[in-house]
C-alpha positions in Angstrom: 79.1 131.9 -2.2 77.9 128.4 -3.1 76.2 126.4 -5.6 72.4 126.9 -6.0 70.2 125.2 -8.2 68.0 126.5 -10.8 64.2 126.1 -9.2 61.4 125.6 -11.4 59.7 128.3 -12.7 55.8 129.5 -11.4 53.1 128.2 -13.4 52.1 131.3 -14.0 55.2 132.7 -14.8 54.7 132.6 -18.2 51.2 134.8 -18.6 52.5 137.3 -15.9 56.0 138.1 -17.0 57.4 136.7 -20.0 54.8 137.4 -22.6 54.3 140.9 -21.6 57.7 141.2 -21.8 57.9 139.8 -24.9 55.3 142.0 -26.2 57.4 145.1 -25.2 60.7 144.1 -26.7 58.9 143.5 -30.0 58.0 147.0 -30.1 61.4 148.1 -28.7 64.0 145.4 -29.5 67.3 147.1 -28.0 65.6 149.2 -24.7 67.9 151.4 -22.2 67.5 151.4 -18.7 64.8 153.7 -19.0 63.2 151.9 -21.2 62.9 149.1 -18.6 62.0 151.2 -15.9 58.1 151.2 -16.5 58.3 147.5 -18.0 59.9 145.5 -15.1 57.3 142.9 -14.6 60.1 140.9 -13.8 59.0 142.4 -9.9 56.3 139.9 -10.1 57.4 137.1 -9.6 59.9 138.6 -6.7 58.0 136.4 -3.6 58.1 133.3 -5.9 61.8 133.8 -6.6 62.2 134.6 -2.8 59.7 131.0 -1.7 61.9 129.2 -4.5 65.4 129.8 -3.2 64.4 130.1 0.5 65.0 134.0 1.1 68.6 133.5 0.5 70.5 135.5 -1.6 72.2 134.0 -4.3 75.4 135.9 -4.1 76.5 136.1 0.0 74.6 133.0 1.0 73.1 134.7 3.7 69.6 135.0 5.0 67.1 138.4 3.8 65.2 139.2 6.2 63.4 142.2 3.9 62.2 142.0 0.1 65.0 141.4 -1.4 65.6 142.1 -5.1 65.4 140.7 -8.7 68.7 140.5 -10.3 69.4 139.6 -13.9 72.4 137.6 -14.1 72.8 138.8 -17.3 72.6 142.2 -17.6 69.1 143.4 -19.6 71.1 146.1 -21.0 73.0 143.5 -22.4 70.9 140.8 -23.0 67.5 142.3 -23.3 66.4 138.3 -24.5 67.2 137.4 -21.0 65.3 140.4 -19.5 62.0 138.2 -18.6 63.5 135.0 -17.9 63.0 133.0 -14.9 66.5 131.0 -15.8 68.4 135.1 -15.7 66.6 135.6 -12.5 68.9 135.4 -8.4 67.7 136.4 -5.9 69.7 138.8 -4.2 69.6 141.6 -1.5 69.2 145.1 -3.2 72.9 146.3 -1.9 74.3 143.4 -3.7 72.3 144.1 -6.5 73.4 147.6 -6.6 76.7 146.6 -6.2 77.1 144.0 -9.0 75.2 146.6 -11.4 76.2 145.4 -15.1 79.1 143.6 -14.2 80.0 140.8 -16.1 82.3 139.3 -14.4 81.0 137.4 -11.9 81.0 133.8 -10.8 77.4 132.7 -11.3 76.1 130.9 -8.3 75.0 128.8 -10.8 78.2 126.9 -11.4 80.5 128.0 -8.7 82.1 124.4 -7.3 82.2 123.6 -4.0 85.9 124.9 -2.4 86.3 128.0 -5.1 85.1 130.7 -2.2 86.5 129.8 1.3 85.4 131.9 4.7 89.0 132.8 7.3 87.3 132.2 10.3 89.8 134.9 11.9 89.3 137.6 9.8 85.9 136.5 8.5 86.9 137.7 4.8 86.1 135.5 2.1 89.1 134.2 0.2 89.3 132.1 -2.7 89.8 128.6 -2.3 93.0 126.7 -1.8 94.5 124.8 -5.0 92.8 126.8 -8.0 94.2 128.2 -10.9 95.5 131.5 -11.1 92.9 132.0 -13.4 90.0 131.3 -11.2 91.1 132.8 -8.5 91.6 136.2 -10.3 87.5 135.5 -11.3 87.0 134.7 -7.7 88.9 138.0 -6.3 86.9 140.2 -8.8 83.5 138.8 -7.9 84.6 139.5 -3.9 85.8 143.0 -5.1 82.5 143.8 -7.1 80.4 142.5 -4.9 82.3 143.8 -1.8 81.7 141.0 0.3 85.0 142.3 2.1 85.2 145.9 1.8 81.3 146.2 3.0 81.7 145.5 6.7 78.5 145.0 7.2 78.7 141.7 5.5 82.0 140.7 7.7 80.9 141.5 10.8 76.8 140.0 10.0 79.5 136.5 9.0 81.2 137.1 12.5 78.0 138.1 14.7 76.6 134.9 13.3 78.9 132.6 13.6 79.5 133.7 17.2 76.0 132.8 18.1 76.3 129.7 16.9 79.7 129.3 18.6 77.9 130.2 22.0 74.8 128.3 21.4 72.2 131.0 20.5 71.4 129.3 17.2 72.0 125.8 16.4 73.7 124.3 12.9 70.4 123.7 11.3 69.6 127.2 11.7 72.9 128.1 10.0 72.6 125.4 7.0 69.0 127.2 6.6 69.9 130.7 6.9 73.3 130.9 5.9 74.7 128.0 4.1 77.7 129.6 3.1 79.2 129.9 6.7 77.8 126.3 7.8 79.2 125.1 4.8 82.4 126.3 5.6 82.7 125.5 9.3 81.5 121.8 8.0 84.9 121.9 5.2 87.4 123.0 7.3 86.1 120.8 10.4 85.6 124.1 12.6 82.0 123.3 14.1 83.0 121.8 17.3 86.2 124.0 17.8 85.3 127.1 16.6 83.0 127.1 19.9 86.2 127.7 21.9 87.2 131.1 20.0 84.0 132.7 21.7 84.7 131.8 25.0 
């Protein structure tokens, strides 16, 4: 995970998504799940949140390739304000999404600093950072866990396939820092560009 940036919000965010949504939490202040399910204008504005953070998802740092999803970073169930609010919205792949569900806890990509996740480039797990408090890194294990950014394999072996293209030149590092940030990022910190070619030989 790294740090993204909050993007501006569509012009015509307001008119398509958060007065309708207004509208309906007037009438139903405290809403369920279900009650959300035929008011989720929040899909709307899905190819603008996509265009706006590049098709990456906010929580592995990698590439979609498909739709992708909406995902409040706040809950709605929780924070039903926050329901129709560009600044609530990531964009994140759907099995994230459905992995983080209601959690609360978290890191936001929002304000994670640069060094608190960390990529071992043998096992291609992500590991918190060396040289944070016990506290953070008990924030940074539970986001891994709840995301399952390790326990997924797909997610470990799309971090190894990729990084062994770049290591054998299929793609270059431009098309890493574009499509996956996270691992260029990573290979860039722990000064592993040029020798992590040799691993794949």
């Amino acid at each position: 995970m790294i740090r993204i940036s909050l993007q501006l919000e569509p012009s015509d965010f307001g008119a398509r998504v958060r007065q309708p949504g207004q509208q309906f939490l007037k009438t139903n202040p405290n809403p369920t799940n279900k009650d959300f399910r035929n008011k989720c204008y929040w899909t709307r504005c899905l190819g603008q949140l996509r265009s706006a953070y590049n098709c990456i998802c906010a929580y592995s740092a990698c590439w979609i390739p498909t739709q992708g999803s909406v995902d409040h970073f706040w809950p709605k169930s929780l924070r039903p304000d926050l329901a129709y609010e560009w600044s609530n919205f990531r964009l994140a792949s759907e099995k994230l999404n459905n992995y983080k569900q209601e959690s609360t806890s978290v890191v936001d990509p929002m304000t994670v600093q640069a060094g608190w996740f960390a990529i071992d480039f043998h096992s291609f797990y992500i590991v918190p950072g060396a040289g944070l408090s016990n506290r953070l890194k008990h924030l940074i294990r539970t986001t891994i866990n709840t995301l399952r950014l390790n326990s997924d394999d797909s997610f470990v072996n799309l971090r190894f396939e990729i990084t062994k293209d770049f290591a054998k030149g299929d793609v270059s590092f431009e098309y890493l820092k574009r499509r996956y940030p996270f691992i260029a990022a990573e290979l860039e910190r722990q000064s592993l560009s040029d020798a992590i070619k040799t691993t794949f030989r």
